[in-house]
N, CA, C and O atoms as a CHARMM CRD file, in Angstrom:
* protein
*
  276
    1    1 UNK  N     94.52800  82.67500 136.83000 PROA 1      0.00000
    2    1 UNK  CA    95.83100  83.04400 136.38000 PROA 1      0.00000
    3    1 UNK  C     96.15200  82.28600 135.08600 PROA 1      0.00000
    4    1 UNK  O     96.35500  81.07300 135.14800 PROA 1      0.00000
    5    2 UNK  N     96.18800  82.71200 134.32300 PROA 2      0.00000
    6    2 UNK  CA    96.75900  82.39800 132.94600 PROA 2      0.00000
    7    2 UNK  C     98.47600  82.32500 133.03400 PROA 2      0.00000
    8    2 UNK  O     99.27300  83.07900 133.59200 PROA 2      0.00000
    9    3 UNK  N     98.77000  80.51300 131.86800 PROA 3      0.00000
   10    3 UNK  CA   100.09300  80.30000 132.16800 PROA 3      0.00000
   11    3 UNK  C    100.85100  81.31700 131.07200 PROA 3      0.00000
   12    3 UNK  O    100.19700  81.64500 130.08300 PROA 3      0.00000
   13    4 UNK  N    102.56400  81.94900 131.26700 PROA 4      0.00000
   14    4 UNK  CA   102.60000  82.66900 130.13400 PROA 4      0.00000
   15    4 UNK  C    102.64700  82.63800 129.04700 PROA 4      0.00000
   16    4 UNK  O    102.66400  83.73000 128.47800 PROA 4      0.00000
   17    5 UNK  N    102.68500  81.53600 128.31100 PROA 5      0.00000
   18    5 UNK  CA   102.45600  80.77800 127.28700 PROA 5      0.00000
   19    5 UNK  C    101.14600  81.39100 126.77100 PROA 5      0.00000
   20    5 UNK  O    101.06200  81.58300 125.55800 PROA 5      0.00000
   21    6 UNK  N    100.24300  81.67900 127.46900 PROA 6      0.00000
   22    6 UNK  CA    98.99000  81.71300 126.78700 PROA 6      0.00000
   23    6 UNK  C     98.56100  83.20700 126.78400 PROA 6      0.00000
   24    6 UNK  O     97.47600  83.54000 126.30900 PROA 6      0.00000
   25    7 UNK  N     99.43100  84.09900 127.32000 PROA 7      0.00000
   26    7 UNK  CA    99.24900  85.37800 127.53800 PROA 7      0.00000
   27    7 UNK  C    100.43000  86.14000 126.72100 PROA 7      0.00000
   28    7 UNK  O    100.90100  87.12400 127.29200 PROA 7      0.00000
   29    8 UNK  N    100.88700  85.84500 125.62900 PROA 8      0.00000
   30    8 UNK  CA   101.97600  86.50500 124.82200 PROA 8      0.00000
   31    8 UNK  C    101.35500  86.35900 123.68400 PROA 8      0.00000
   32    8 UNK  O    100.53000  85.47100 123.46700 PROA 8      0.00000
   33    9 UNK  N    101.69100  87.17700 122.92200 PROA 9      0.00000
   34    9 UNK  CA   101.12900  87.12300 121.40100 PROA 9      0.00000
   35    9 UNK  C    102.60500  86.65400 120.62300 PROA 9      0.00000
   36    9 UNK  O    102.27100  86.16000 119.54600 PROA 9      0.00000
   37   10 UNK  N    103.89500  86.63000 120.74500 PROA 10     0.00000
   38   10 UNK  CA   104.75300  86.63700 120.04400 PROA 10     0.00000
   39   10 UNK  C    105.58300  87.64400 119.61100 PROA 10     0.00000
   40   10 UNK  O    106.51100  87.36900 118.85100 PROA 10     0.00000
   41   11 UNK  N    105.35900  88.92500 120.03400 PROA 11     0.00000
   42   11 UNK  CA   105.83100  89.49000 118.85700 PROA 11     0.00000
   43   11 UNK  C    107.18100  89.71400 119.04300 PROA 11     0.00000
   44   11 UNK  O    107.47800  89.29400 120.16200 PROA 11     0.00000
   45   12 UNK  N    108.27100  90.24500 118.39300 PROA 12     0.00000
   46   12 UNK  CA   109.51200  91.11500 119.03400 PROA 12     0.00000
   47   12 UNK  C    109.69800  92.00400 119.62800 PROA 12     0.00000
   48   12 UNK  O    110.05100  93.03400 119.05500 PROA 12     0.00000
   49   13 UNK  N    109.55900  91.97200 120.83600 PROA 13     0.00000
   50   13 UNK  CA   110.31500  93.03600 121.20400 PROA 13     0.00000
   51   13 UNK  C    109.06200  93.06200 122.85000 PROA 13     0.00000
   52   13 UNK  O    109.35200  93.58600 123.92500 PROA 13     0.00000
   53   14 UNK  N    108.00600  92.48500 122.59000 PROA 14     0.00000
   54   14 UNK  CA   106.69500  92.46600 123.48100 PROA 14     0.00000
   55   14 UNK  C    107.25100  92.32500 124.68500 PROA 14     0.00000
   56   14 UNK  O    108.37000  91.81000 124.69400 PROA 14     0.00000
   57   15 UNK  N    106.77600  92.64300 125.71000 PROA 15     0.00000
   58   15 UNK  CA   106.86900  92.56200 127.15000 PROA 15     0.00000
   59   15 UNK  C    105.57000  92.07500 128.05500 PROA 15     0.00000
   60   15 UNK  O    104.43200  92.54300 128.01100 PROA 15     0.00000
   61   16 UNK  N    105.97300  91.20300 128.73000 PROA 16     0.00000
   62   16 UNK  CA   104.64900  90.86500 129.34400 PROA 16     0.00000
   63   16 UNK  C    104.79600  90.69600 130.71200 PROA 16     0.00000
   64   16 UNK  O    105.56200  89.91900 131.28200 PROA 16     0.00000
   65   17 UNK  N    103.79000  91.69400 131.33600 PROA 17     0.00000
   66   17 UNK  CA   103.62200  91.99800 133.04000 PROA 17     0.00000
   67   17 UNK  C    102.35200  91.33500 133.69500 PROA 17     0.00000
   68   17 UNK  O    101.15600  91.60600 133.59000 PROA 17     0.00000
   69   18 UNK  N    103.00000  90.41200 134.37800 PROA 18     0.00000
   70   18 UNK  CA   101.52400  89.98900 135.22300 PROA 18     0.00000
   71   18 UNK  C    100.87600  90.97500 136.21300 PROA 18     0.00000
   72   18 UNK  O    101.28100  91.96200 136.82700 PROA 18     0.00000
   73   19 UNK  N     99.28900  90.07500 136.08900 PROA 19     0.00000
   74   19 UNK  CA    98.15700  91.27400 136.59200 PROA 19     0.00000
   75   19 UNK  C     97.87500  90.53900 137.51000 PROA 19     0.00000
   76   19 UNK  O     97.98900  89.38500 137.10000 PROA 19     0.00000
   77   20 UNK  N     97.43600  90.56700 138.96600 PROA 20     0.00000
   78   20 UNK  CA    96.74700  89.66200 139.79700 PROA 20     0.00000
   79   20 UNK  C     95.05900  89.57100 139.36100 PROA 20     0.00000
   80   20 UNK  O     94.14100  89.60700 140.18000 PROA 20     0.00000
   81   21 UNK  N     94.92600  89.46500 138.10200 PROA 21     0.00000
   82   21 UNK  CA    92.97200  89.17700 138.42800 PROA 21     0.00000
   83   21 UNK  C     92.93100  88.23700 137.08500 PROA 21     0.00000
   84   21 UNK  O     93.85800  88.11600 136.28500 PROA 21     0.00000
   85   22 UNK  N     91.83900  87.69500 137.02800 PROA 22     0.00000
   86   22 UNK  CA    90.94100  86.85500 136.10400 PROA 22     0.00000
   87   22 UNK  C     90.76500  87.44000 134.99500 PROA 22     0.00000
   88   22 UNK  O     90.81800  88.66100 135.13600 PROA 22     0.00000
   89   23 UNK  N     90.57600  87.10700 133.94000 PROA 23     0.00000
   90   23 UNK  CA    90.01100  87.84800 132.61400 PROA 23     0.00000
   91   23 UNK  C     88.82000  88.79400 133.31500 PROA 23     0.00000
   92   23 UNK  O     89.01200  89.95500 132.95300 PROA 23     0.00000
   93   24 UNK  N     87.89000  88.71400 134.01700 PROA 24     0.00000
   94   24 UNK  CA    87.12100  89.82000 134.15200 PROA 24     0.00000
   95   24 UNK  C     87.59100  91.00800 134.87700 PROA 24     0.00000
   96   24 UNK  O     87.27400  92.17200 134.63200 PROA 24     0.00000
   97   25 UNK  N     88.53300  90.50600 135.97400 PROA 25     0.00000
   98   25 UNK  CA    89.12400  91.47400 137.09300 PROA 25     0.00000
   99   25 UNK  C     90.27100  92.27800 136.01000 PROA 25     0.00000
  100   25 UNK  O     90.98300  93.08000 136.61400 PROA 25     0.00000
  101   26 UNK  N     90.48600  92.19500 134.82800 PROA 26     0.00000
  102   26 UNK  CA    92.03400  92.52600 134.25100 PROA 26     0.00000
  103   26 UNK  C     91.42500  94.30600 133.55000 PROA 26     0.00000
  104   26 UNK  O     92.25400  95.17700 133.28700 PROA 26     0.00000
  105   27 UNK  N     89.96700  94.51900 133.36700 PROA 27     0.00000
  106   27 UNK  CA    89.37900  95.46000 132.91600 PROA 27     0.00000
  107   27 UNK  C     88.36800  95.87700 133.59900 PROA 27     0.00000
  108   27 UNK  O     87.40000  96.46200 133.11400 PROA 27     0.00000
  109   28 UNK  N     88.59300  95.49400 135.24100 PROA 28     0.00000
  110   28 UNK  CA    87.61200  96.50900 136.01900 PROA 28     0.00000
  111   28 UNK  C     88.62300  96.59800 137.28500 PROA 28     0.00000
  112   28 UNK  O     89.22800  95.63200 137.75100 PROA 28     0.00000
  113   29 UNK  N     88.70500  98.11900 137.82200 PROA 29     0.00000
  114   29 UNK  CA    89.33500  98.65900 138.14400 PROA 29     0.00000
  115   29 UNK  C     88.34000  99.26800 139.70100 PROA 29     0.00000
  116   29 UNK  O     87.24700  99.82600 139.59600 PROA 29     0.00000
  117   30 UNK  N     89.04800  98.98400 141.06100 PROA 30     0.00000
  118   30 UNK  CA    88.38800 100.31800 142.03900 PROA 30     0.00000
  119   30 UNK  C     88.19400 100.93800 141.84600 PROA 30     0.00000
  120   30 UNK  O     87.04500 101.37900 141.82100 PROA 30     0.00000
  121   31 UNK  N     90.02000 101.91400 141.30700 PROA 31     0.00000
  122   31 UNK  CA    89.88400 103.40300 141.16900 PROA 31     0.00000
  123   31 UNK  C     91.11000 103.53600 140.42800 PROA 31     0.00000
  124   31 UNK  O     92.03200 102.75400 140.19300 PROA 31     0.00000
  125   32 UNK  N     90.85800 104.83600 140.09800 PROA 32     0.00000
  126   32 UNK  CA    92.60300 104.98200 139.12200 PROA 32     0.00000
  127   32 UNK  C     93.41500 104.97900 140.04000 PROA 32     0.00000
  128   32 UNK  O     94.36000 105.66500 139.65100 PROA 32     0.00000
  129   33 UNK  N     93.73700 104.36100 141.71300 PROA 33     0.00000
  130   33 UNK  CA    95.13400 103.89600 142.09700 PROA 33     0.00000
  131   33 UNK  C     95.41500 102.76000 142.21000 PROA 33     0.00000
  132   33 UNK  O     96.47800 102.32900 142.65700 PROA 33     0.00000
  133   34 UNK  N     93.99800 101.79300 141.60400 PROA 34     0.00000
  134   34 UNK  CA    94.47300 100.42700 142.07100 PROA 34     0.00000
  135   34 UNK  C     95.35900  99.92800 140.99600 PROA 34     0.00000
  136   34 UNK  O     95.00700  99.78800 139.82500 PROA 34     0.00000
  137   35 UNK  N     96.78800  99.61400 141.57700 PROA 35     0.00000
  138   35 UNK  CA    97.81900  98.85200 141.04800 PROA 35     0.00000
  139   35 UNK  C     97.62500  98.56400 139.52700 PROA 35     0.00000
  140   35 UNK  O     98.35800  99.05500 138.66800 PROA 35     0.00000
  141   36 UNK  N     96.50200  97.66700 139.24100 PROA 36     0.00000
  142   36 UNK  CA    96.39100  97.30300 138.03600 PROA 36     0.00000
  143   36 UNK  C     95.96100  98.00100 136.73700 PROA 36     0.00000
  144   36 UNK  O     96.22200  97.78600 135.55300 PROA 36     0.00000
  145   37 UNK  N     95.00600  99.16100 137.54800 PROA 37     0.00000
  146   37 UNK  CA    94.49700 100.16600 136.51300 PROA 37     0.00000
  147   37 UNK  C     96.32800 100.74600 136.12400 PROA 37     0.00000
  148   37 UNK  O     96.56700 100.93100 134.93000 PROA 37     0.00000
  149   38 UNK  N     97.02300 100.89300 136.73300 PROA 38     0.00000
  150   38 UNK  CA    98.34600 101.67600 136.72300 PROA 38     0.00000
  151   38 UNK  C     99.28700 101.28700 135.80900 PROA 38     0.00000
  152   38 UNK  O     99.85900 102.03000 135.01100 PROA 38     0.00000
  153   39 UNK  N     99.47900  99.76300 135.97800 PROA 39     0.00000
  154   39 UNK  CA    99.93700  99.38600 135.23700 PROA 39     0.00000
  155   39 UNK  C     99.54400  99.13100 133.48500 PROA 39     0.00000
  156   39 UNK  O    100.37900  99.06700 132.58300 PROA 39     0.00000
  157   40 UNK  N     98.07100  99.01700 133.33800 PROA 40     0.00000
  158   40 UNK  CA    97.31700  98.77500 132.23200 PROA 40     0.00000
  159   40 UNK  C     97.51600 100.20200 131.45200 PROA 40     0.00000
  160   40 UNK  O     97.49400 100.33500 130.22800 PROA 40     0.00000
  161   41 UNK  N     97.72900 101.31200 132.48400 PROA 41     0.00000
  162   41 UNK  CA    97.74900 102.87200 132.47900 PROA 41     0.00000
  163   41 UNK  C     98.70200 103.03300 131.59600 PROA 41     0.00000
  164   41 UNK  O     98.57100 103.40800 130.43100 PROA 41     0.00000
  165   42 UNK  N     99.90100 102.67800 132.29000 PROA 42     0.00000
  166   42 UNK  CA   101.21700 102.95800 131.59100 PROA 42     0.00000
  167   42 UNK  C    101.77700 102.29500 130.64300 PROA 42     0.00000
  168   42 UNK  O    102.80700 102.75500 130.15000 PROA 42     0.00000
  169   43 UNK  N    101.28800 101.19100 130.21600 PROA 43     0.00000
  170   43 UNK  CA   101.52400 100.40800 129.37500 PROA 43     0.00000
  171   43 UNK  C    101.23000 100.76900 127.97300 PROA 43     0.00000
  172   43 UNK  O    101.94800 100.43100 127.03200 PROA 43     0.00000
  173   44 UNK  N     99.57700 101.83600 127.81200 PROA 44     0.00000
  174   44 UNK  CA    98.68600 101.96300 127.31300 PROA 44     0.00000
  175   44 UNK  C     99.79100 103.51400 126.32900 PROA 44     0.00000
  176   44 UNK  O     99.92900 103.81700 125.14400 PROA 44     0.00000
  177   45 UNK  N    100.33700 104.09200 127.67100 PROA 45     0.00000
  178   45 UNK  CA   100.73400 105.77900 127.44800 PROA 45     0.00000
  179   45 UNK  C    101.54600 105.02800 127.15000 PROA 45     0.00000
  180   45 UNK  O    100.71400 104.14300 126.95200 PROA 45     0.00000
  181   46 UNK  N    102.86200 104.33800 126.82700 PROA 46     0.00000
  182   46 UNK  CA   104.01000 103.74200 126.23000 PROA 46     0.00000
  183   46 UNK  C    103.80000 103.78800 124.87600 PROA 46     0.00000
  184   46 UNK  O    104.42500 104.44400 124.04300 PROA 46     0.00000
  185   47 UNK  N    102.63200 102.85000 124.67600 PROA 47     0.00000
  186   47 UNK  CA   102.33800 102.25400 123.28900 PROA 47     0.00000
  187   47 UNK  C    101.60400 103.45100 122.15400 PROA 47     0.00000
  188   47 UNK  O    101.71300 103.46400 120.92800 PROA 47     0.00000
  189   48 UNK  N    100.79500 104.47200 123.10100 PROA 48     0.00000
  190   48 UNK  CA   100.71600 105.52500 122.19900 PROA 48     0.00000
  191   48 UNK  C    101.24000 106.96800 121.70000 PROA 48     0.00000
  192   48 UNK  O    100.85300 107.81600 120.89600 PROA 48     0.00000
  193   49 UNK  N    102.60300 106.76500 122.82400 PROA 49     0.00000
  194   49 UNK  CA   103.80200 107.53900 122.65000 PROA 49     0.00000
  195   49 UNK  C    104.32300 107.30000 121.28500 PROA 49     0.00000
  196   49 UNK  O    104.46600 108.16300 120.41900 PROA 49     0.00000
  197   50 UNK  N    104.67000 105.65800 121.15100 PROA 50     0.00000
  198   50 UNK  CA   105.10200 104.96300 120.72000 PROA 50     0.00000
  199   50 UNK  C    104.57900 105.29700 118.84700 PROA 50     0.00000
  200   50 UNK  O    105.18900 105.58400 117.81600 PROA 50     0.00000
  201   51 UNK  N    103.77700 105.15900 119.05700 PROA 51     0.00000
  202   51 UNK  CA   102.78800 105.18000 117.79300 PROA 51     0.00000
  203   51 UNK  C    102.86800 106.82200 117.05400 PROA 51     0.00000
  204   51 UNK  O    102.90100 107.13500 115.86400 PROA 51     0.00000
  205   52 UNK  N    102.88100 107.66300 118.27800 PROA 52     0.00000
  206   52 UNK  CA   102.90000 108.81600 117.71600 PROA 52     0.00000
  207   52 UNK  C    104.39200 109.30800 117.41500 PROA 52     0.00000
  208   52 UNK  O    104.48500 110.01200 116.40900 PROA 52     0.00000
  209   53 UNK  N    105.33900 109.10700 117.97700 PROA 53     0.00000
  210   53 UNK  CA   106.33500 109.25600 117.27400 PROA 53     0.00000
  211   53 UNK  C    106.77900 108.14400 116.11600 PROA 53     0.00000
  212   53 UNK  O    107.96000 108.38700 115.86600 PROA 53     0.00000
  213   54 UNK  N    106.49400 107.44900 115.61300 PROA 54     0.00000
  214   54 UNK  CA   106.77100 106.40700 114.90600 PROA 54     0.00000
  215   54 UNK  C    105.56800 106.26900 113.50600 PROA 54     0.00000
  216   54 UNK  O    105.76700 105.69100 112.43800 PROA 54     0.00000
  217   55 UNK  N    104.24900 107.04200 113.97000 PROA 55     0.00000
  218   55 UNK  CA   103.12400 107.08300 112.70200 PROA 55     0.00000
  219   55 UNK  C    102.33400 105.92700 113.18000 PROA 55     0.00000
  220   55 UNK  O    102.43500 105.42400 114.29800 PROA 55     0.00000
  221   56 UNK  N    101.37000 105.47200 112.03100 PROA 56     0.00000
  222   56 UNK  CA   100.42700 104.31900 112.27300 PROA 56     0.00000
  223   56 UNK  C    101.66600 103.12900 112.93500 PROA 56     0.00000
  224   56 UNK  O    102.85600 102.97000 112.66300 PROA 56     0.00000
  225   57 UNK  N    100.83600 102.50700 113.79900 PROA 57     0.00000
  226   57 UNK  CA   100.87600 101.12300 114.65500 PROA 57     0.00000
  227   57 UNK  C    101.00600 100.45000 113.28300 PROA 57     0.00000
  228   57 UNK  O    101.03600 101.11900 112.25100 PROA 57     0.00000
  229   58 UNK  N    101.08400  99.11400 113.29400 PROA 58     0.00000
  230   58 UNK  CA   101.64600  98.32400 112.12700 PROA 58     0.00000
  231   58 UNK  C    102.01900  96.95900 113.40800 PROA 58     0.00000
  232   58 UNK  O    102.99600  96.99200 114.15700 PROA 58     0.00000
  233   59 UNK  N    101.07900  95.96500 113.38200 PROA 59     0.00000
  234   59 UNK  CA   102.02300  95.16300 114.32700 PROA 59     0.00000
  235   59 UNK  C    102.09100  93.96100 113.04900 PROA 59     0.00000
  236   59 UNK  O    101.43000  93.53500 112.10300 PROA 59     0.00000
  237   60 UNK  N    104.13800  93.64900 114.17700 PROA 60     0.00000
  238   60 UNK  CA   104.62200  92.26800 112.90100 PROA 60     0.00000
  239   60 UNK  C    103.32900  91.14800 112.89700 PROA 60     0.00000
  240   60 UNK  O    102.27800  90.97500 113.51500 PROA 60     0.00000
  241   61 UNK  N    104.16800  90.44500 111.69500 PROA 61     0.00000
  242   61 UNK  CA   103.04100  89.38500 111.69600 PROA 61     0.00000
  243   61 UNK  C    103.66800  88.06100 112.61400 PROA 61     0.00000
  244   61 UNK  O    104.73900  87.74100 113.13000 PROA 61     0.00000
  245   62 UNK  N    102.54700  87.62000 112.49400 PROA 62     0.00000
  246   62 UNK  CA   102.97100  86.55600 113.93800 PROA 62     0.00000
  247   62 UNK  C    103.01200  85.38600 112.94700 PROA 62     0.00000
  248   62 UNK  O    102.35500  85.19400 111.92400 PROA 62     0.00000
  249   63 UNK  N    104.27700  84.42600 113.72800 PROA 63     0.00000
  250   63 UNK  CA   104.21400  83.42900 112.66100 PROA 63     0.00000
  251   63 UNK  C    103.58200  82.61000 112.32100 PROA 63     0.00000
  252   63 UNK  O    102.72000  82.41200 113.17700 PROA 63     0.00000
  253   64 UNK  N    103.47200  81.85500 111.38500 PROA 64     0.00000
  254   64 UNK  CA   102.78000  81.07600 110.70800 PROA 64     0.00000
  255   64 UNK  C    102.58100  79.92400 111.28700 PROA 64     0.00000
  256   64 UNK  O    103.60800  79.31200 111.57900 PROA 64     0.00000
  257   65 UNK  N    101.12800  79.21100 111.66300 PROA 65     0.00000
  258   65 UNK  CA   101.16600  77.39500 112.24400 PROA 65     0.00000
  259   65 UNK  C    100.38200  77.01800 111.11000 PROA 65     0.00000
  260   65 UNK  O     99.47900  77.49600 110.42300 PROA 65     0.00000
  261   66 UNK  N    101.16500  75.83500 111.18600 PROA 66     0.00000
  262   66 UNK  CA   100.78400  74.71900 110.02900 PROA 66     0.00000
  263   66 UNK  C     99.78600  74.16800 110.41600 PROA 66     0.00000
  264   66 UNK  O     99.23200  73.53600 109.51700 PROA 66     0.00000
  265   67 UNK  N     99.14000  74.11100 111.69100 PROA 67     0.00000
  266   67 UNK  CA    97.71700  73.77000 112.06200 PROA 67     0.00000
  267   67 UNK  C     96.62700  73.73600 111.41200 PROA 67     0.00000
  268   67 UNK  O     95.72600  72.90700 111.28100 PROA 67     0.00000
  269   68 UNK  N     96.85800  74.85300 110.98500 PROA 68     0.00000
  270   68 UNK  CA    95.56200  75.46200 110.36900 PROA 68     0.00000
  271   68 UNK  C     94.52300  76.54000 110.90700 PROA 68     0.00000
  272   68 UNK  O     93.65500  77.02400 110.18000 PROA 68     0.00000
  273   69 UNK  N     94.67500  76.84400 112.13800 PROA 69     0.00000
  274   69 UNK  CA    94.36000  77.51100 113.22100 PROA 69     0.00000
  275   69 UNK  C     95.07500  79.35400 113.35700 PROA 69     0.00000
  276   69 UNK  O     94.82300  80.04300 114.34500 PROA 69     0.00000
């Protein structure tokens, strides 16, 4: 389980839904009813709704660390 801190990119407006699996379990799926495929599902049809009424994707820029990183 990843803390959420480390699972957000920043952006405005982003939403973030926890998945019950591991980085490997998050992109393998039973079947198209298991829970997670569903959610990854709809998330997916949002964002390219999204895109198509709106034109090319364009994501903001994320801010700047003085790190260097």
């Amino acid at each position: 389980m990843l803390e959420k801190d480390s699972s957000v990119l920043g952006y405005p407006g982003e939403i973030s839904k926890p998945l019950d699996a591991d980085h490997h379990g998050v992109c393998k799926y039973a079947s198209q009813e298991d829970p997670r495929y569903v959610t990854v599902r709809n998330v997916l049809k949002t964002l390219v709704g999204k895109v198509g009424l709106n034109g090319p994707f364009q994501p903001p820029l994320l801010p700047h660390s003085s790190s260097g990183y």
